[in-house]
C-alpha positions, 0 to 999 in steps of 0.5 A: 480520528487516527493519524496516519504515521509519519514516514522516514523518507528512506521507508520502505512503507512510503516507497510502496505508497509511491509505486502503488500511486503510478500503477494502474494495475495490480502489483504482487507483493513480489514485484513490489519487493523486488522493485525495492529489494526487501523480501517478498514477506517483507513487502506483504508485511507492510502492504497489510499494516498500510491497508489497516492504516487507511482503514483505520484513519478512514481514508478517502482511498483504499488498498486493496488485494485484487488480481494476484496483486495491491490497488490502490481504489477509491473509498466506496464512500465516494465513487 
């Protein structure tokens, strides 16, 4: 099993992780970049490394683009 890369707690990636886990619905790309002021391109950058990450790792949640925006769901696995 692949692990999940370890994060700098300054990370733009680990900041995306947090505002995904206290949204209860999609969020753009553009408001998550906004809200961590980086680049609209920037943010769907890292967005899709982190959804290959968890897929890659087989995580027990996955993200997802749904709505015009990110989720994060639980693995269909485990529902």
């Amino acid at each position: 099993m692949n692990d999940l890369e370890a994060l700098n707690p300054l990370s733009p990636k680990g900041a995306l992780e947090a505002l995904l886990l206290v949204s209860s619905d999609p969020v753009s790309a553009s408001t998550l970049a906004q809200a961590l002021d980086i680049t609209p391109g920037e943010a769907a950058s890292l967005l899709a490394e982190l959804k290959v990450e968890y897929e890659e790792a087989n995580r027990g949640f996955q993200l997802r683009e749904v709505a015009g925006g990110w989720r994060l769901f639980t693995h269909p696995a485990y529902h």
